[in-house]
C-alpha positions in Angstrom: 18.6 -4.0 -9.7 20.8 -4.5 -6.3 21.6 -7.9 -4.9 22.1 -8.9 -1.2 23.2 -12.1 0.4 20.6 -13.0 3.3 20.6 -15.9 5.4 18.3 -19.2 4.3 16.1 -18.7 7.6 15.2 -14.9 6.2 14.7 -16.4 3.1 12.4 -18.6 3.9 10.3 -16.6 5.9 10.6 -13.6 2.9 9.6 -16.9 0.6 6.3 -18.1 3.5 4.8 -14.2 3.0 3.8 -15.7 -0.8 0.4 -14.4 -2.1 0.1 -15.2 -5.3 1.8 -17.1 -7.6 5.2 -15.7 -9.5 5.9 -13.1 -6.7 9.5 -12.3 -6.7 11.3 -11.7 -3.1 11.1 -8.3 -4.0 7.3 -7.8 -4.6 7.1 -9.5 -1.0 9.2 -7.3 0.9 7.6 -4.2 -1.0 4.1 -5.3 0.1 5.8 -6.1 3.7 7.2 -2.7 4.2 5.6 0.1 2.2 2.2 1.6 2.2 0.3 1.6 -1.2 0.8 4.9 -2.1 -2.0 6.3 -5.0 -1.1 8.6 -7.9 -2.9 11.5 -6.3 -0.5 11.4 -3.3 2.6 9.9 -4.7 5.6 12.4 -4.7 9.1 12.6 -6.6 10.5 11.6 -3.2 13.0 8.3 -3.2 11.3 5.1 -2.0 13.8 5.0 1.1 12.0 8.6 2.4 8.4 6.9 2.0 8.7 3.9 3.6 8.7 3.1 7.4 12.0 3.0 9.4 12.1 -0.7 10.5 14.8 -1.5 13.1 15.5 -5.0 14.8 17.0 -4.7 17.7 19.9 -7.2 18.2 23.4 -6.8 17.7 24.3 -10.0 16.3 22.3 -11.4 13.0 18.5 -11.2 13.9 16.6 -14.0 13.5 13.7 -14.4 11.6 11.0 -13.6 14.7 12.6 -10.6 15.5 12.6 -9.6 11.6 9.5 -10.3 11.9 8.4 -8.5 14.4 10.3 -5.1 13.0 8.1 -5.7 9.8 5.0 -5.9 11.8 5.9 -3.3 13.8 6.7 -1.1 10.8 3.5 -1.9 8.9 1.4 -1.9 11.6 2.8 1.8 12.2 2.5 3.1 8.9 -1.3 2.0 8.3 -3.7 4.4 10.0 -6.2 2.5 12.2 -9.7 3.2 11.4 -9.1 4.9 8.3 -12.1 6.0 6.5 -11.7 7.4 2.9 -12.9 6.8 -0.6 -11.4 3.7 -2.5 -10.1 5.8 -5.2 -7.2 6.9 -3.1 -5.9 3.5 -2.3 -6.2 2.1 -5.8 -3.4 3.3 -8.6 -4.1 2.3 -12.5 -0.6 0.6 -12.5 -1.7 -1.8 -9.4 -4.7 -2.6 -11.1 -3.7 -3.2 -14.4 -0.8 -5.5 -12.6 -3.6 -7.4 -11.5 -3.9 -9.7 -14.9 -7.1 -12.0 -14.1 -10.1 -11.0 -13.2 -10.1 -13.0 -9.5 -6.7 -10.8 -8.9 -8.4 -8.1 -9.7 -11.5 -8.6 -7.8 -9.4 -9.1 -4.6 -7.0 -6.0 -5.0 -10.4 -4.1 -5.1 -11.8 -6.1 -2.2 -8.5 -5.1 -0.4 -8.4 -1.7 -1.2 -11.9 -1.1 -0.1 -10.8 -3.1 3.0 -8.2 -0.6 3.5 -10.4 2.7 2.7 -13.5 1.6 5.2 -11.2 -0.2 8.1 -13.9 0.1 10.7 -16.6 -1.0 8.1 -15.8 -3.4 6.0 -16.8 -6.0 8.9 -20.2 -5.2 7.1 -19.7 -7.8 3.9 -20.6 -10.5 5.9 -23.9 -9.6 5.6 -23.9 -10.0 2.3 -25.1 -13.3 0.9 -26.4 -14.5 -1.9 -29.5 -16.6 -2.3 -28.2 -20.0 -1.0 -24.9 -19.4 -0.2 -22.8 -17.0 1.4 -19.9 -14.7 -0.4 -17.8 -13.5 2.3 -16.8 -15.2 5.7 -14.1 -14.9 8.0 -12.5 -18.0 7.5 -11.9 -20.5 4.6 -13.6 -23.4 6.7 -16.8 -21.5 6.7 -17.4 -20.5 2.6 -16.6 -24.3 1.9 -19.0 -25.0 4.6 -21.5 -22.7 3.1 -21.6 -24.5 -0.2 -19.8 -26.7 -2.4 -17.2 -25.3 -5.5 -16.8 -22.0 -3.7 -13.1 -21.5 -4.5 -12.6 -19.4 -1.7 -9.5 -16.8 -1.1 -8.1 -14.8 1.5 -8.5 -11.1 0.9 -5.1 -9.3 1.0 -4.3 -7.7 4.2 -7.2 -8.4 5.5 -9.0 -11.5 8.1 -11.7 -11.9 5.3 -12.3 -14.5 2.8 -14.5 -14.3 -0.2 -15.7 -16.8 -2.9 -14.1 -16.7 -6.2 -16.1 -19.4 -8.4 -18.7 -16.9 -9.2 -19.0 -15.7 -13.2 -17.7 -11.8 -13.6 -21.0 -10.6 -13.3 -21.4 -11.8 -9.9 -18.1 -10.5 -8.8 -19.3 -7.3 -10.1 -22.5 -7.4 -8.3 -20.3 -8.5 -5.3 -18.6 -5.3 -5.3 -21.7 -3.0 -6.0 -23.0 -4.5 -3.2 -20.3 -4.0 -1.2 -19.5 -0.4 -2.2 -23.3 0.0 -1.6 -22.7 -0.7 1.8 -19.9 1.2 2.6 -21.6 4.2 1.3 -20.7 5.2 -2.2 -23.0 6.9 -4.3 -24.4 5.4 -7.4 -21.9 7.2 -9.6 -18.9 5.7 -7.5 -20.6 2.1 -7.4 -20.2 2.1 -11.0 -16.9 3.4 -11.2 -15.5 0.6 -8.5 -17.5 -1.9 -10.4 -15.8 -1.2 -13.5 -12.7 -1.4 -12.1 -13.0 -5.1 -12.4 
């Protein structure tokens, strides 16, 4: 392991990206600058060859906007828009099995689903369960929707969903949703064991 010195504004900003609890600098940046690469497509290629070039252009010290931006920039570049694929490719064993409670797991599947089906996966808001709905597209309306909900962001995405619910219903949250998106009833079973 390398260290660098970086200046407290970059640090704080590095430290404001926090998802989860525990998440060292380094997890951050990695989720910042590189792509999720799955074990089908990974290669024996050095990190620094996969990852997006991500250059700030000031010739002093950049500040933290214009860091910022070159991370945005970079990411936003490396994702394909409109990418439509199975799930499968986007999820690796060793992320999931990183993922140690079950509400981690359920949103790295939700995420990497997100990911597979970009132009889609707008559909999960019509999902909803009998009195109260499971997916919204801000925090404000799940707590709205009901009381207890729990609700969390879905990485990398503009969605929430409820996170209250027993394992079962998380399951039957993600048949539902992989129902949607079009998987057969072989995969459905596969993504719901995932969780």
């Amino acid at each position: 392991m390398k260290t660098i010195e970086i200046d407290d504004d970059l640090y704080q900003f590095i430290a404001s990206q926090t998802q989860q609890i525990g998440e060292s600098a380094s997890d951050i940046l990695r989720r910042l600058l590189i792509v999720s690469l799955t074990e089908s497509k990974a290669t024996a290629l050095p990190v620094a060859k996969q990852q997006p070039k991500i250059t700030v252009e000031e010739t002093a010290q950049p500040t933290v906007p214009a860091v910022q931006a070159a991370v945005e920039k970079a990411v936003v570049s490396a994702v394909p828009a409109e990418k439509s694929g199975s799930v499968f490719d986007f999820i690796s064993q060793q992320d999931l099995s990183a993922e140690q409670s079950v509400v981690g797991r359920f949103l790295f599947i939700l995420s990497a689903l997100s990911r597979a089906h970009r132009g889609d996966f707008a559909q999960v808001l019509e999902i909803k369960g009998r009195n109260r709905l499971y997916f919204g597209q801000t925090e404000a309306s799940l707590l709205e929707a009901g009381s207890s909900t729990n609700p969390k962001p879905i990485p990398n995405t503009d969605f929430w969903v409820i996170t209250n619910s027993n394992t079962t219903r998380k399951k039957m949250m993600l048949t539902e949703v992989a129902t949607k998106l079009g998987y057969n009833a072989a995969e459905v079973e596969r993504i719901r064991d995932l969780l």
